[in-house]
N, C-alpha and C positions, 0 to 999 in steps of 0.2 A: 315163438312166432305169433303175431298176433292176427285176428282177423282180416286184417286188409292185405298180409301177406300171401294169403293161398287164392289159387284159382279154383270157380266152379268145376270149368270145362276142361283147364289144363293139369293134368294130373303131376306132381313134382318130383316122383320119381320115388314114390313111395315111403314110408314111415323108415325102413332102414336107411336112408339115405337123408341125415338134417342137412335143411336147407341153410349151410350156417358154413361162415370163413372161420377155420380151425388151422392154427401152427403148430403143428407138436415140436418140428423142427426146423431148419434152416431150408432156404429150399434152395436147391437141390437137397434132399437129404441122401442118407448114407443107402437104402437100396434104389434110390432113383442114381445115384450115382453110381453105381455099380450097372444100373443100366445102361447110363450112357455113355463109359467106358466098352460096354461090349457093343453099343450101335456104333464108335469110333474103330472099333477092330474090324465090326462085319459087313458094316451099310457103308456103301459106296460116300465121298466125304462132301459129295455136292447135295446131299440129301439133308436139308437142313433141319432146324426145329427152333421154334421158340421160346416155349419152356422145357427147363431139365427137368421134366416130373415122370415119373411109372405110372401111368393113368390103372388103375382097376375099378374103377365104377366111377360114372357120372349120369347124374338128371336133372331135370330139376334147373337151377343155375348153377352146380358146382361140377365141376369134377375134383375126383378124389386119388392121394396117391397111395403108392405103396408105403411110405412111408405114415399113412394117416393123416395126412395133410389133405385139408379141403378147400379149394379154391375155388374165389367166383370165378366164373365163366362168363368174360363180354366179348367172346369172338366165334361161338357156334362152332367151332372146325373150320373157320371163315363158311360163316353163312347157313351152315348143314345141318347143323341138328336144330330148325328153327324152331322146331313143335318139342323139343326138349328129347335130350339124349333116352333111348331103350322106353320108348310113349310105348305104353300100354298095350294100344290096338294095332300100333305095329310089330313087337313082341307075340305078338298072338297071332296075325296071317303068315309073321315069317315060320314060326316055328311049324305051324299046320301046312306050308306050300314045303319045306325041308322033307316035312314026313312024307310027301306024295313024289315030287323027283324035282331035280335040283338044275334037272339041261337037255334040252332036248334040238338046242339049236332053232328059234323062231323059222329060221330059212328052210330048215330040214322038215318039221315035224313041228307046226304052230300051237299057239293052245292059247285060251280065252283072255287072261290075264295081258297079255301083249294089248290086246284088241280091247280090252275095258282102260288100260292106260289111255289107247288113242283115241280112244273115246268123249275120254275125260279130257283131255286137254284141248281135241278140239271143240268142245263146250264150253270150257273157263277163259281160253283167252283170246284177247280182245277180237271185237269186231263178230257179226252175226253172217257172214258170210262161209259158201260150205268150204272147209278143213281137211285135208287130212294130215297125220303126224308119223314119225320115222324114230322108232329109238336107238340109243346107243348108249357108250358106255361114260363118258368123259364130257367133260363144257366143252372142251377143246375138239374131241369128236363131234361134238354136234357142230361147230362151227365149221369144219371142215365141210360139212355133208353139208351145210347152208348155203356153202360156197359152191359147191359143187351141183347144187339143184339148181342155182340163179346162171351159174354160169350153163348148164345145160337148156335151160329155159330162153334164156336171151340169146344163146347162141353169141355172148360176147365174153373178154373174156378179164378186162380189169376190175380190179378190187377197191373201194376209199375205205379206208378205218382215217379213224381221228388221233390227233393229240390227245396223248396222256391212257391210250385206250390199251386195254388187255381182256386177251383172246385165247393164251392159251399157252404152251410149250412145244406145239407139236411145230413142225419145219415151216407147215403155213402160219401153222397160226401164232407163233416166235414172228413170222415175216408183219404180219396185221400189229402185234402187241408196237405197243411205242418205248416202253421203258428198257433200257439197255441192260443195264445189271441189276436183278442176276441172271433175268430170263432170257437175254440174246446172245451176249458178249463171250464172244470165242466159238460159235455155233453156227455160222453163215456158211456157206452163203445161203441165202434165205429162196421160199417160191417166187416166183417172178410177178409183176403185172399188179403187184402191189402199191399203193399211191398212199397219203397221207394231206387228211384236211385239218385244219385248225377246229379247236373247240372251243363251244361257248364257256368262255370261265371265268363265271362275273366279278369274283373276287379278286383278277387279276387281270381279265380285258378293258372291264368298265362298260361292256360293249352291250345294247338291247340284245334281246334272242333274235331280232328282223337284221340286224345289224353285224350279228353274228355268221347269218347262214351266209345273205348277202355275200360277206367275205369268203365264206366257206365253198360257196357254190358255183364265184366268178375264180377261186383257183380250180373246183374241180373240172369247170369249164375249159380252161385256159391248160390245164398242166395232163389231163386228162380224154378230156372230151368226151361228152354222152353217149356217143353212138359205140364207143369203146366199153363203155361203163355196166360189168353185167350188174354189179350189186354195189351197197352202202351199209357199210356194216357198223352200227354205233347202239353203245351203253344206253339208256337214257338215262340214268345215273349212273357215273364210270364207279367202279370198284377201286382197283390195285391203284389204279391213278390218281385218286385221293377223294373218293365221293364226292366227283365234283358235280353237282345238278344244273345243267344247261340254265339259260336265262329263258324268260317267257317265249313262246312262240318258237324259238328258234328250230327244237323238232319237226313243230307243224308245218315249217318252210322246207324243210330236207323232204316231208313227204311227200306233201306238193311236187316239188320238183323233178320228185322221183318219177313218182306219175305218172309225170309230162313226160317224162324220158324214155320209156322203159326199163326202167332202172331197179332193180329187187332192193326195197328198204328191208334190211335185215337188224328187228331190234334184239341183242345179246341179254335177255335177262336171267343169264345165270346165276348171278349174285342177289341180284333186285327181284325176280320171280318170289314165289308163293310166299305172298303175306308178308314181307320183309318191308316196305316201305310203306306198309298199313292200307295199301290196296292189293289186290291179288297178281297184279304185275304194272309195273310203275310205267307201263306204256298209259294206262290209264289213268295217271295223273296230270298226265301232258295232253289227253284226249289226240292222242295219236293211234292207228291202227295199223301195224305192221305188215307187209308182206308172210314173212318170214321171222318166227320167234323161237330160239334157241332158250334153253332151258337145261337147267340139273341143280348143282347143289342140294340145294330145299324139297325137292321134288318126290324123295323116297326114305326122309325119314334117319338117312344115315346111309345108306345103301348105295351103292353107285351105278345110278343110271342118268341120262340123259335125253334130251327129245330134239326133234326140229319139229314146229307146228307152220302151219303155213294156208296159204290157199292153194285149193284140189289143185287147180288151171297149173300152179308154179311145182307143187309137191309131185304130182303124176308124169313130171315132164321126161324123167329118167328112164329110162328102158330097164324091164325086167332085172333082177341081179343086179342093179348099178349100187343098190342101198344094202345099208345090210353090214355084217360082220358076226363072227361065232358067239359072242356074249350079248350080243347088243339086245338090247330089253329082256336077259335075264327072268324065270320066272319067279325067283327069292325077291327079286328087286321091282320085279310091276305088285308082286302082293303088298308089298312093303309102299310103295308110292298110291295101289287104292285106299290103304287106311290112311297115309298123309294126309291125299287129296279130301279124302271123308273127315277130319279134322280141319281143315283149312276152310275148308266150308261151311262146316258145322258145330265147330268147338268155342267158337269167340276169337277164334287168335286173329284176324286180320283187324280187329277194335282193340286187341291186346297190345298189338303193332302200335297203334294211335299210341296210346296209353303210354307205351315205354317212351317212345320218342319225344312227348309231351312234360315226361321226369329229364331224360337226356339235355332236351332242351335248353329245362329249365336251372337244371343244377350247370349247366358248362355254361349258359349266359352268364351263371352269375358269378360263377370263376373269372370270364371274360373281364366282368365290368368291375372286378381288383387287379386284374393281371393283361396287362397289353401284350404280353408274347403271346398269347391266342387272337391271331389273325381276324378267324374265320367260324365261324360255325354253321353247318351246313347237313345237309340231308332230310329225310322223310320216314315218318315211321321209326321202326326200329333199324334204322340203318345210318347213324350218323356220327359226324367228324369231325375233330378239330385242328384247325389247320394250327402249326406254333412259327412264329416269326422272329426277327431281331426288331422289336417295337422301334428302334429311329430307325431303320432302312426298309423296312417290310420284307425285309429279303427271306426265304426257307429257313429256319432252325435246327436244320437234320438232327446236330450232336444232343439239344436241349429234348425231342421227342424221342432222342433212343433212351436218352437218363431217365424219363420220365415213365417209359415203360418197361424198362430195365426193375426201376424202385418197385415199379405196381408189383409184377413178379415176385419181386422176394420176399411182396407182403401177403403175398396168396391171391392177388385178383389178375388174369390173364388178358392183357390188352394187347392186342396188332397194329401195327403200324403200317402206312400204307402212302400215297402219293409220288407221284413222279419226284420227288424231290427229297421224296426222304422224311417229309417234316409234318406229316398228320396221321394221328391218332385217330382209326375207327372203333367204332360200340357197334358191333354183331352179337347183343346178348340173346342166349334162347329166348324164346317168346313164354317159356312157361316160367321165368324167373321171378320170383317172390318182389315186392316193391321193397321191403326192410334191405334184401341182397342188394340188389340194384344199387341203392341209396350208400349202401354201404361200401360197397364197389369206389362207385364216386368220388365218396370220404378219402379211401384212399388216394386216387385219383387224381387228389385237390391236394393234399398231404405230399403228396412225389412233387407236383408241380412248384410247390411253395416250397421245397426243399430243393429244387434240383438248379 
């Protein structure tokens, strides 16, 4: 590994762990298979996965199997171990919060770590207005409670999510997601009072972002109506639905709007939150400032917690007991999310962000500009995708992006696939990946694509 491969600040997961794509054997290999022969016996068969591997250690960029097999890592856990899998300084408060007690129920019996979370979050994200924040367990949880504080707040009680958007699993939030299978279909009937706007998607509307909402806000008008409308719930860079990045302006018009309305703008950055899109939440790349910003993934290092952050006036609006549940901000999981937060701030990774996304960039333009089945290329930071098409119709690719990350797999580098369509490839590498790995990633990457 040469010099420009390691990080100052981000530590790689230490000396027993090389930063290096290794095959001993096929992948799956023979105890990764053995494993998932008994997850086919004992886990329910709707529980899916994308690679067949026995993970026992990863950092760094790889994970590593039981079989000895090391593989790049460009998907985080989708998004989660941004600051790179078992970081150092969070290894060290979980184990020292383990040794003192592990649950005491925040609602029963509080303790300081809860309240240094909400601390921190209502200082980091956006907007200089007073805060407060609510934890929980799940993205999907916090959406829930987002929903549940605007609709208490406005005292109304419909919902807009957008095209192409994804919120969650849970009954509401299956109702808000837009993608049918696998996350809705055969699972209805859904929460009620749920509505659906059009999204800015420049690669496929043509449309300005003024032009966008325009349309978006004379249906929520028309199909809807404001005085009905407790909240607005949108990505600013959609996830599952294919990192699509709204056109200029167009957020700035949904806020406006809101505004005007009473209307709770709820930005979803649990994919895009900490450091992911090379700002600290990519509400701030749009110079948009949210009501209400829902948060997890990234947020604790690995650990599953989540948050709603918001303004006092909309957060306070619940009556005693309304928030809340027995695990919700965990005290394994705020120790674990204060060393995050303390790296995210402190470690370089949000210019690390830049940096990836500047190689990502660079390497799939240049795929792009030999190869016309790539659409599109799109996102921020270290969060970005490639759409793949049939170059004469522009039409989705679905079968050509599963071959493509079907091949990356069985060469060791872990890619996800994601868009309402089936047909684009996301890059969620950790942020502490080596540039040599990354590069190397790609190679393959470019290699599947020319093959496939």
């Amino acid at each position: 590994m040469s010099a420009t491969d390691t990080l100052t600040h981000v530590p790689l997961g230490g000396p027993t762990l090389p930063q290096e794509r290794r095959l001993v054997t096929s992948i799956p290999g023979p105890r990764s298979q053995e494993l998932i022969a008994r997850k086919a016996a004992a886990v329910a068969a709707g529980v899916g996965h994308t690679a067949a591997v026995h993970t026992v250690a990863a950092g760094g960029g790889v994970i590593v199997d039981a079989d000895g097999n090391s593989l790049i890592d460009l998907g985080s856990g989708i998004a989660v171990t941004s600051i790179g899998n078992a970081h150092p300084k969070v290894v060290a408060v979980v184990q020292e919060q383990v040794a003192q007690f592990t649950h005491t129920c925040f609602m029963v019996a509080p303790y300081e770590s809860y309240v240094d979370v909400a601390e921190a979050l209502n200082r980091i994200t956006p907007g200089d207005h007073e805060k407060k924040s609510a934890l929980f367990n799940s993205g999907a949880e916090a959406v829930e409670n987002a929903i549940k504080v605007a609709r208490k707040f406005t005292k109304k009680q419909a919902v807009v999510a957008f095209d192409h958007g994804y919120h969650g699993r849970t009954n509401l939030t299956m109702g808000l997601t837009a993608k049918s299978m696998p996350y809705k279909s055969g699972f209805g009937p859904f929460a009620s009072e749920i509505y659906r706007a059009p999204m800015s998607y420049p690669y496929r509307d043509g449309l300005s972002g003024e032009a966008a909402a325009k349309n978006a806000i004379s249906i929520i008008e028309k199909q809807v109506g404001a005085d009905n409308l407790a909240a607005i719930i949108i990505e600013p860079i959609q996830g599952e639905g294919g990192f699509i990045v709204p056109a200029a302006g167009f957020l700035a018009a949904l806020v406006e709007w809101a505004r005007a309305n009473n209307v709770v703008f709820i930005a979803d950055e649990i994919q895009t939150g900490f450091a992911r899109t090379g700002a600290m939440f990519a509400s701030e790349i749009f110079g948009i400032v949210p009501d209400l910003i829902t948060t997890a993934k990234g947020i604790a290092g690995g650990l599953p917690l989540a948050a709603v952050t918001g303004r006092s006036e909309i957060m306070d609006a619940s009556h005693a007991g309304g928030l809340g549940g027995t695990y919700g901000g965990n005290p394994i999981a705020c120790a674990a999310a204060i060393a995050a937060i303390d790296v995210f701030e402190n470690d370089g990774v949000i210019e690390r962000a830049r940096d990836i996304g500047s190689i990502l960039i660079s390497r799939l333009s240049d795929m792009q500009s030999r190869d016309a089945r790539i659409g599109d290329i799109r996102g921020h930071g270290a969060m970005i995708a490639a759409e793949f098409v049939d170059p004469n119709t522009g039409d989705p690719d679905a079968a050509l992006t599963a071959a493509v990350a079907k091949a990356c797999i069985a060469e060791g580098v872990i890619v996800l696939t994601c868009g309402t369509y089936g047909n684009v490839i996301r890059f969620l590498p950790p942020l502490s990946i080596p540039d040599g790995l990354l590069n190397e990633g790609l190679d393959v990457v470019a290699a599947a694509l020319a093959a496939a």
